[in-house]
Backbone as a ProteinNet text record, in pm:
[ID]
protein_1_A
[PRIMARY]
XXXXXXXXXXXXXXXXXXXXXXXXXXXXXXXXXXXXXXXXXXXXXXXXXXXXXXXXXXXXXXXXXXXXXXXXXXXXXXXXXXXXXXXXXXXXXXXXXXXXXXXXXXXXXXXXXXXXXXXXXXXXXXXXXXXXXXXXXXXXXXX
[TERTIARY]
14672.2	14678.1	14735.3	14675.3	14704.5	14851.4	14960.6	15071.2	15063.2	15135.5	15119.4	15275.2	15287.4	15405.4	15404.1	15546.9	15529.6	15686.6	15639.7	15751.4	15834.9	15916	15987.3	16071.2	16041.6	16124.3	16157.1	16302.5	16328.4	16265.3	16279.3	16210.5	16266.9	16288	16330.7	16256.9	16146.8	16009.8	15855.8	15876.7	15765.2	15646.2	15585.4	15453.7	15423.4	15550.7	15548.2	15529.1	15643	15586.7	15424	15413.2	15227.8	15131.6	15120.2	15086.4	15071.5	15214.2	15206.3	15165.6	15117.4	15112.7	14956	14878.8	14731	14705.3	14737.1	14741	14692.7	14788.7	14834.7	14710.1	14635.2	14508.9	14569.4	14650.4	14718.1	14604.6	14594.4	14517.6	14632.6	14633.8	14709.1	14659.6	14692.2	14660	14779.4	14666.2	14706.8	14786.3	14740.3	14799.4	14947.8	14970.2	15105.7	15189	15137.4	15205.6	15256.3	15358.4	15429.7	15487.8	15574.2	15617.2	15776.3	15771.9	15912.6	15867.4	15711.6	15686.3	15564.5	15534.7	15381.8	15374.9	15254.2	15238	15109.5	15131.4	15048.8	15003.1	14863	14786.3	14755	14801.8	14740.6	14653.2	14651.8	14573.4	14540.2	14482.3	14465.8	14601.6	14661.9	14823	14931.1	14922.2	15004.4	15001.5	15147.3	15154.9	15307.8	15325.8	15381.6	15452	15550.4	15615.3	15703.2	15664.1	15742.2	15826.4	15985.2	16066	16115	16142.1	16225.6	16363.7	16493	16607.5	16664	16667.4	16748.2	16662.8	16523.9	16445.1	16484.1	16523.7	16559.7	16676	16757.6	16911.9	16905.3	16780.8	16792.4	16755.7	16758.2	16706.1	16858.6	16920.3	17058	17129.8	17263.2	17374.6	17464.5	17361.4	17423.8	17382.6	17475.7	17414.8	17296.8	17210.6	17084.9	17098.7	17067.7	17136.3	17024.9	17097.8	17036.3	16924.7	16821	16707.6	16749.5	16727.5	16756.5	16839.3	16998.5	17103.2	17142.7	17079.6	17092.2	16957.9	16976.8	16843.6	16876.6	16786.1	16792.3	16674.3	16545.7	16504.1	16354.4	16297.9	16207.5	16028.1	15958.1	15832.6	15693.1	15645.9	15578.6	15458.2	15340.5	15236.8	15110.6	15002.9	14925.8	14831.8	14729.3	14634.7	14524.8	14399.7	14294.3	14256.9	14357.7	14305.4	14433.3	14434.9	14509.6	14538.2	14396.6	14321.8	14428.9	14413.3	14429.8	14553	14659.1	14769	14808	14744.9	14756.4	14710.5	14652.5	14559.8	14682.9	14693.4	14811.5	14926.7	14957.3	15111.1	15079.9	14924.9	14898.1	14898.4	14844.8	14849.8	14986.5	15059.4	15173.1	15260.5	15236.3	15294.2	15224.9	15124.3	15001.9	15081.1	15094.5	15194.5	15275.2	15360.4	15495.5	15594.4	15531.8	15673.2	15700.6	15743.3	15851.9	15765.8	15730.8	15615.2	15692.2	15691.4	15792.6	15921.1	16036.2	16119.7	16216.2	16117.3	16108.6	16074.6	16090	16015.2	15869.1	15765.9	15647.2	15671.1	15560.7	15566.9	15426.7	15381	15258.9	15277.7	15274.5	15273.3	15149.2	15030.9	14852.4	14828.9	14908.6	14811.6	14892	15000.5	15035.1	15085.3	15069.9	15083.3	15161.2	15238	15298.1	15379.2	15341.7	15459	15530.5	15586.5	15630.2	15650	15665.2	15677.1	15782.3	15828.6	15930.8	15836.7	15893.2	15804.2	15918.9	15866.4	15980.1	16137	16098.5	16229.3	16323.4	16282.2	16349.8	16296	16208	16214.2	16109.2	16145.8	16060.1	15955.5	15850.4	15741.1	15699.4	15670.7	15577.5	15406.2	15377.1	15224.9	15216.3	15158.9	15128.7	14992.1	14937.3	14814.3	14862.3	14791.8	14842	14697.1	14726.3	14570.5	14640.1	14626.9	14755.9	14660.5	14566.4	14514.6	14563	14574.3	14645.1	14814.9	14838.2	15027.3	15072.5	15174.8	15239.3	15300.9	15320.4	15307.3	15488.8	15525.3	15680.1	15777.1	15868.3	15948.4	16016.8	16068.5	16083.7	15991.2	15865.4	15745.7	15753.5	15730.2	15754.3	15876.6	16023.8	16099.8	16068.9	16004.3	15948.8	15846.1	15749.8	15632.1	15663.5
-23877.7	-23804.3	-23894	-23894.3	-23981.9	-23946.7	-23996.1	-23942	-23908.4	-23778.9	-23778.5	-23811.8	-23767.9	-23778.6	-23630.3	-23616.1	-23532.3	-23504.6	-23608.9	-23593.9	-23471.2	-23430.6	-23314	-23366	-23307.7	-23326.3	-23200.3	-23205.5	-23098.9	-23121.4	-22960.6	-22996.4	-22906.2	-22919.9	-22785.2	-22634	-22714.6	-22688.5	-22656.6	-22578.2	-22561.4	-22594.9	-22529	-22567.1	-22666.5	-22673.9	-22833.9	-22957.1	-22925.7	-23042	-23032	-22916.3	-22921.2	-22966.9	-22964.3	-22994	-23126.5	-23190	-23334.5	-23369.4	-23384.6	-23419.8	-23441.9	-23307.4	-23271.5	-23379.4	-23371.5	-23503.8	-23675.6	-23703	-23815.1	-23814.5	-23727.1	-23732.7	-23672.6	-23561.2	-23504.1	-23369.2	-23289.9	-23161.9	-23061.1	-22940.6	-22862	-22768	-22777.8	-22665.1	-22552.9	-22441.9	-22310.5	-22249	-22284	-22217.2	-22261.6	-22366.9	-22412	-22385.3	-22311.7	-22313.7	-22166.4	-22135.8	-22004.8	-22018.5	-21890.9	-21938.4	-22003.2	-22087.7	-22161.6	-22303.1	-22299.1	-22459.4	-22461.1	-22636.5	-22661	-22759	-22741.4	-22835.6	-22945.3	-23029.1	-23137.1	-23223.1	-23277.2	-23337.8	-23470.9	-23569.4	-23701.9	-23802.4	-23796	-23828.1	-23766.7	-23765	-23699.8	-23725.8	-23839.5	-23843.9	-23852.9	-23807.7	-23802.2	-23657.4	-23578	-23479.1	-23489.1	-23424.1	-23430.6	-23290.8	-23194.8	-23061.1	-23060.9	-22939.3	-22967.8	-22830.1	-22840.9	-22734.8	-22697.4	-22581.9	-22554.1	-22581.6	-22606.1	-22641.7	-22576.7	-22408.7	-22351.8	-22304.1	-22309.4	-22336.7	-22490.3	-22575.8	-22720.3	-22679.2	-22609	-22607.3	-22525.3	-22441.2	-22372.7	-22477.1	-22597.2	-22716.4	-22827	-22820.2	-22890.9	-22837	-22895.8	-22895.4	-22959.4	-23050.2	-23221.2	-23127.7	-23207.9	-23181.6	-23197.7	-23186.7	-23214.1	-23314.7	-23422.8	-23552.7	-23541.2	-23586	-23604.4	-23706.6	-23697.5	-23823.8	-23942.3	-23865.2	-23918.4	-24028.5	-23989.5	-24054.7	-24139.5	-24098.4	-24129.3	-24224.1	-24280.2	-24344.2	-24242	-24222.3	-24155.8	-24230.9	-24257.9	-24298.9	-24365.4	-24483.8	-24534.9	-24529.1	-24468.3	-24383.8	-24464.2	-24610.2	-24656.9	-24601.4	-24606.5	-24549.3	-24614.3	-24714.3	-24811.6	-24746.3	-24818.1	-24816	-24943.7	-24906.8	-24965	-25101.9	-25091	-25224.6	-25227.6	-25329.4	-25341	-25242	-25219.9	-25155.4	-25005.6	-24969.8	-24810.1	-24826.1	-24926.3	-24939.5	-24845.9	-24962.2	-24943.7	-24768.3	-24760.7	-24580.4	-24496.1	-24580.3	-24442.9	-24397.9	-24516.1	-24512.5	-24461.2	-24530.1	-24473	-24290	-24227.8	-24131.8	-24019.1	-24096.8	-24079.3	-24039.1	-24122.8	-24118.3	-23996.9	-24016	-23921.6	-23761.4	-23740	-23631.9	-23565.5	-23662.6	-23672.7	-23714.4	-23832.3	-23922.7	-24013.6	-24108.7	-24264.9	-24370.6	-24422.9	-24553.4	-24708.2	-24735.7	-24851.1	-24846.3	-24756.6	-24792.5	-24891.1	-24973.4	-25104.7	-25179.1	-25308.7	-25385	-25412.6	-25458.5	-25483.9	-25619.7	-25601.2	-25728.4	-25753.9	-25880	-25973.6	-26093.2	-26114.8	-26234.6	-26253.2	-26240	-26257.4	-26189	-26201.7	-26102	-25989.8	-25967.1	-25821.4	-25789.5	-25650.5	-25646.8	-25473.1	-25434.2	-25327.8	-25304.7	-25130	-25133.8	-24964.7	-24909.3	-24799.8	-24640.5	-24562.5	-24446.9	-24356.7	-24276.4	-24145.5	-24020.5	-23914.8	-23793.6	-23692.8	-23611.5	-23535.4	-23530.3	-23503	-23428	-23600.8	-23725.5	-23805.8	-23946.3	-23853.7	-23938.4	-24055.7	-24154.5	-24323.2	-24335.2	-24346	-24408.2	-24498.2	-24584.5	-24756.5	-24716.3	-24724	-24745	-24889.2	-24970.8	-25129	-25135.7	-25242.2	-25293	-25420.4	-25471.3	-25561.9	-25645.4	-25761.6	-25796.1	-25896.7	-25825.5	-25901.5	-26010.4	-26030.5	-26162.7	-26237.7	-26252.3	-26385.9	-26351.2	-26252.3	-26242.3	-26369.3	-26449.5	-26534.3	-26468.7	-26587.1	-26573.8	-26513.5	-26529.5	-26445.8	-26425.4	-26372.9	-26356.1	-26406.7	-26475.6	-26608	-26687.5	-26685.2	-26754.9	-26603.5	-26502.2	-26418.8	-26421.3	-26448.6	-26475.5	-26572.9	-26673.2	-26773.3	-26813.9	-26632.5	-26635.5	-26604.1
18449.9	18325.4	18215.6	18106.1	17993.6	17940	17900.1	17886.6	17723.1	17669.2	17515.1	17441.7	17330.7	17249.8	17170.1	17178.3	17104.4	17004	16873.1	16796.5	16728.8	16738.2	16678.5	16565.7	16451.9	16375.4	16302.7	16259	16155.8	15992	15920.4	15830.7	15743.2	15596.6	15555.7	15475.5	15458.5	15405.7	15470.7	15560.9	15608	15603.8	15449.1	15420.8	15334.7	15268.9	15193.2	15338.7	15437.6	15545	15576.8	15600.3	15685.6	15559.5	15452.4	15343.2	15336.5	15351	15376.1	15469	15597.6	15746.3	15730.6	15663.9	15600.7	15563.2	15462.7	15360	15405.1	15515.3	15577.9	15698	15742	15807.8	15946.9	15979.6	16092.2	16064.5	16192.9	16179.8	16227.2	16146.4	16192.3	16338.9	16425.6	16552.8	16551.1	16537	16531.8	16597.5	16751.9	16867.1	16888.5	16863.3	16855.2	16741.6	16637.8	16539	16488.3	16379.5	16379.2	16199.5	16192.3	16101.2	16087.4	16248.8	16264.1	16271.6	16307	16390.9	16346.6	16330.7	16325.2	16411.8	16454.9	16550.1	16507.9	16422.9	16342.8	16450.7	16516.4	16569	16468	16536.2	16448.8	16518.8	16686	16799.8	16876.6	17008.5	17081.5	17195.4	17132.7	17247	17157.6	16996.6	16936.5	16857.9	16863.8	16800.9	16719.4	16580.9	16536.1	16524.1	16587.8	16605.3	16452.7	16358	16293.1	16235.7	16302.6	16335.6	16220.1	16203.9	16078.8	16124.6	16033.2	16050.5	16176.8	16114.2	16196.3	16343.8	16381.1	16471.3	16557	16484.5	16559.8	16627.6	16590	16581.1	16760.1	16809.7	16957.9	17021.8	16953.4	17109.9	17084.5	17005.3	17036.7	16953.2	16997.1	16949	16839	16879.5	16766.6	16628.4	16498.3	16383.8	16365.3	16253.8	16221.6	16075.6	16131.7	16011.2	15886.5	15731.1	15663.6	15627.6	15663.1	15682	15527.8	15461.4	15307.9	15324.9	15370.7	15392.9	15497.5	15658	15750.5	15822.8	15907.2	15996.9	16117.6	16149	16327.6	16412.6	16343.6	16405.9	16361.6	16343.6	16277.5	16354.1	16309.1	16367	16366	16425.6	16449.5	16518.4	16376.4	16399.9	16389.5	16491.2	16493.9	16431.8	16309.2	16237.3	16302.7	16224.6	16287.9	16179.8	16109.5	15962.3	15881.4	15814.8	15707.5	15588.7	15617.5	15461.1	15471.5	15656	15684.9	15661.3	15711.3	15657.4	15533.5	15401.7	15284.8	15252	15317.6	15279	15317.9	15450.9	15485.1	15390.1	15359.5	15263.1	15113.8	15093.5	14994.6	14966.7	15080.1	15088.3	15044.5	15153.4	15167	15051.9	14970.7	14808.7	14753.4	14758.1	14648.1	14739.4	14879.9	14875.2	14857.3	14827.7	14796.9	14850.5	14945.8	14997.2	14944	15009.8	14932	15002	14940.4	14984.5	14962	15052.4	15112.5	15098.9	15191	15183.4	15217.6	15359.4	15407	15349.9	15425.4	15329.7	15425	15324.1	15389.8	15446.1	15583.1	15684.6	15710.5	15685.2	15675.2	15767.7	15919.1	15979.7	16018.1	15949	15961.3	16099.4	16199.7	16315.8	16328.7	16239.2	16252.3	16083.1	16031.7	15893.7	15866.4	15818.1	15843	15700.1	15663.5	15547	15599.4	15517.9	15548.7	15474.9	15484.6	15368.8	15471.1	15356.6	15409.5	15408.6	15476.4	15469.8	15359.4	15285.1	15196	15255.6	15375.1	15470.2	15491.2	15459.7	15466.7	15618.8	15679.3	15802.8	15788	15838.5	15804.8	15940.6	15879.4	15930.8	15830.7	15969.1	15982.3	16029.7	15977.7	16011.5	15964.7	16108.9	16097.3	16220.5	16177.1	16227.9	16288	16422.7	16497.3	16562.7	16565.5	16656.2	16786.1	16873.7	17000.1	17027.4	17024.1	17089.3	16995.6	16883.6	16778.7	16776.3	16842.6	16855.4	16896.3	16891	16913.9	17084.3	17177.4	17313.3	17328.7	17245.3	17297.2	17161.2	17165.4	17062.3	17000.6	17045.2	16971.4	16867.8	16917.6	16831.4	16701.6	16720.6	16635.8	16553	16551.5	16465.5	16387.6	16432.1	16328.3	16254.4	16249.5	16174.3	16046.6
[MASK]
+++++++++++++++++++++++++++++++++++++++++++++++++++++++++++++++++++++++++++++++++++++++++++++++++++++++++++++++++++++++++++++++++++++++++++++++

């Protein structure tokens, strides 16, 4: 069985999040979704759950950190081109997120920039071509 993902994030905005997710080329599925949760499809092994605050708050205990202010966790998402790269983030903006809050990365066989989603959380969408990757990491610190 193919293994999936399935990101959860809090959100404080419901339909402003699903709005954005739309936007960004995610499909909303119904059956998973309420008026606490969406359950945004962006692959067929990637899903994006997206909880309302106090809906996040019945799966832990921990606070629920301010994305804006805080890192929790950086959301690497492979594209098929450079170009899709650029579309994505482009998108991204035209929604209403933050388009590069990273900095962009160009080492010719891998190319990557980044955007925030309203709610604060960072995704990387980068394009990679592993047959021209450099043979270990080291060779990569010095592209």
């Amino acid at each position: 069985m193919t293994k999936k993902i399935f990101v959860n994030l809090p959100i404080t905005d419901l339909n402003r999040a699903v709005a954005f997710y739309e936007a960004i080329g995610g499909t909303k599925n119904e059956q998973f979704s309420n008026e606490q949760a969406a359950a945004i499809v962006l692959s067929d092994s990637i899903y994006v759950m997206l909880l309302t605050n106090d809906f996040y708050r019945t799966f832990t205990a921990k606070p629920i950190i301010d994305a804006h202010a805080m890192s929790g966790v950086l959301l690497a998402l492979s594209c098929d081109s450079k170009a899709d790269v650029d579309a994505m983030v482009e998108k991204a903006v035209a929604a209403g997120g933050k388009g590069d809050p990273g900095p962009k990365q160009d080492f010719g066989f891998m190319y990557g920039r980044s955007f925030e989603d309203p709610d604060g959380h960072h995704w990387e969408p980068h394009w990679m071509d592993l047959a021209a990757a450099p043979p270990n990491p080291a060779a990569l610190a010095e592209a």
